[in-house]
C-alpha positions in Angstrom: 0.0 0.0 0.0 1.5 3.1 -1.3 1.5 5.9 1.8 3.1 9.3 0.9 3.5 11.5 3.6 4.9 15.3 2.6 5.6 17.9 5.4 6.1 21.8 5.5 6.2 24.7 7.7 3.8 27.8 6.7 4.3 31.0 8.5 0.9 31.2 9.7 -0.6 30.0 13.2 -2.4 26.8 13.9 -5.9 27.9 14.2 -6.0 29.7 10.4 -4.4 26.4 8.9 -7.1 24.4 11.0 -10.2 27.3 9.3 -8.5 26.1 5.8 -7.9 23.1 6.3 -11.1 21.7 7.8 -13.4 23.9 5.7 -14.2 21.9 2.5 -15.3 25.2 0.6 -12.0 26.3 1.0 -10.5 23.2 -1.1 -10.4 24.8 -4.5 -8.3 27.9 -3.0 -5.2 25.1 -2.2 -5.8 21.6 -3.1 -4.9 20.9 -6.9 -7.1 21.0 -9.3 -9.9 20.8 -7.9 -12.4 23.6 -9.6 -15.1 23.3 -6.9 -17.2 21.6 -4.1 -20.2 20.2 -4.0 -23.0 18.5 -1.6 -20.8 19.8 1.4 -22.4 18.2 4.5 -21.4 17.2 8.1 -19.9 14.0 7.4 -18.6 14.5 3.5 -18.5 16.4 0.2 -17.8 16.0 -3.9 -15.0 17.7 -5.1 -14.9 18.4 -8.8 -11.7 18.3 -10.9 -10.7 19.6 -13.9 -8.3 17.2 -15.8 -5.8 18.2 -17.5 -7.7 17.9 -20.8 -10.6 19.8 -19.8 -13.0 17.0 -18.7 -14.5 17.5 -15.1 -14.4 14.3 -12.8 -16.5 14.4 -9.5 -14.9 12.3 -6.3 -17.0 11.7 -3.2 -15.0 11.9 0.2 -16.5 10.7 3.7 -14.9 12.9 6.6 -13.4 10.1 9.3 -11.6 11.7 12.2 -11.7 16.4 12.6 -9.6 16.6 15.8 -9.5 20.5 16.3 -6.6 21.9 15.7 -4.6 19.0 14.8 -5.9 16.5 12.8 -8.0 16.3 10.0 -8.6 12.8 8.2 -11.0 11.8 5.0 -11.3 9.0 3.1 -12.4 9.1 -0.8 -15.5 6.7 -1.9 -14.6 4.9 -4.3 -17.3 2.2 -5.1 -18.9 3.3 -8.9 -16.3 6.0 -9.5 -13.5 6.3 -11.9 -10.9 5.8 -9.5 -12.3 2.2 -8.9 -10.4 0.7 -11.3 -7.3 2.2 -10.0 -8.0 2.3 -6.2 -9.3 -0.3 -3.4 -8.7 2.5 -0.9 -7.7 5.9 -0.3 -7.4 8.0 2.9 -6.1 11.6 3.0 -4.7 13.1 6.6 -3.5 16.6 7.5 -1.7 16.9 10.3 -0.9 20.2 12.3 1.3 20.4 15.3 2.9 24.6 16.5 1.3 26.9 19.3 3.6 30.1 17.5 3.4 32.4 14.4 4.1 29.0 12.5 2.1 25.6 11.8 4.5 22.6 10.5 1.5 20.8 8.2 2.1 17.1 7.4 -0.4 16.0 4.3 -0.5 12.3 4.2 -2.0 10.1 1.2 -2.6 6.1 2.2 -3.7 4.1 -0.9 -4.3 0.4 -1.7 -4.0 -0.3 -5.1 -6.1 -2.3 -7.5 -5.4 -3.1 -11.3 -2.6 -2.0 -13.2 -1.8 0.2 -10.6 -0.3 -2.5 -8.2 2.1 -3.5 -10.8 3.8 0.2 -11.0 3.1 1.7 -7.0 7.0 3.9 -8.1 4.4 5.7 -10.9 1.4 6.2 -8.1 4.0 7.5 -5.5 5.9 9.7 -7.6 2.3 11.3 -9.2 1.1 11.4 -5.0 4.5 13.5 -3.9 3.9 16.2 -7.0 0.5 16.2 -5.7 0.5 16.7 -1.7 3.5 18.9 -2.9 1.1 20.7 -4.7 -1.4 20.8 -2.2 0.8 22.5 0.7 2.0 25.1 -1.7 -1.5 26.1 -2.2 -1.6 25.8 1.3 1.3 28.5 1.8 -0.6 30.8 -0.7 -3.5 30.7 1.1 -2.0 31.3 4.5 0.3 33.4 3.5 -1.4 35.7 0.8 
């Protein structure tokens, strides 16, 4: 099972990465390509993507664990999607830990493989890392201005 785990320090204080992080409204300001969100609720919410070819792709997430200020954990559903081809499972956590000026935010990505995919886990790692990469420097941006 692939797990990527990226990690960065943002000059900004716990509580306003927690607001972003934790608000799933707030996803299309930082995490990549994702052009909106949909059907946000208590316990979930569709993101919609914009590939790089133009076509939108919706993906449902569940929320499993929201541990103000310091942990934030979802899991993507995958049964009837896309990704099922690709994906048995796939859990998303963001970690915060700092009580100063700065937050050091962990972003980890936990996937089980299914399909091709299991044969090449280097390809799904390396395309996860430019991704949660991605992801916390839209977080900086956001925090940051």
């Amino acid at each position: 099972m692939p797990t990527v785990s990226r990690t960065r320090t943002v000059q900004a204080p716990r509580d306003a990465a927690w607001n972003l992080v934790s608000d799933p409204h707030h996803l299309p300001r930082w995490w990549p390509k994702v052009q909106r969100v949909e059907h946000v609720g208590a316990h979930g919410w569709t993101k919609v993507f914009v590939t790089d070819r133009g076509r939108t792709v919706r993906a449902d997430y569940t929320l499993l664990e929201a541990r103000r200020p310091e942990r934030l954990s979802w899991r993507q559903e995958l049964e009837g999607s896309p990704f099922e081809r690709l994906l048995e499972e796939a859990v998303t956590d963001v970690v915060l830990a700092g009580d100063g000026p700065s937050t050091e935010v962990t972003v980890v990505l936990r996937q089980r493989l299914r399909g091709w995919a299991r044969f090449a886990p280097f390809l799904v790692r390396r395309a996860t890392r430019r991704l949660l990469d991605d992801a916390l420097d839209g977080m900086q941006r956001c925090l940051t201005g």
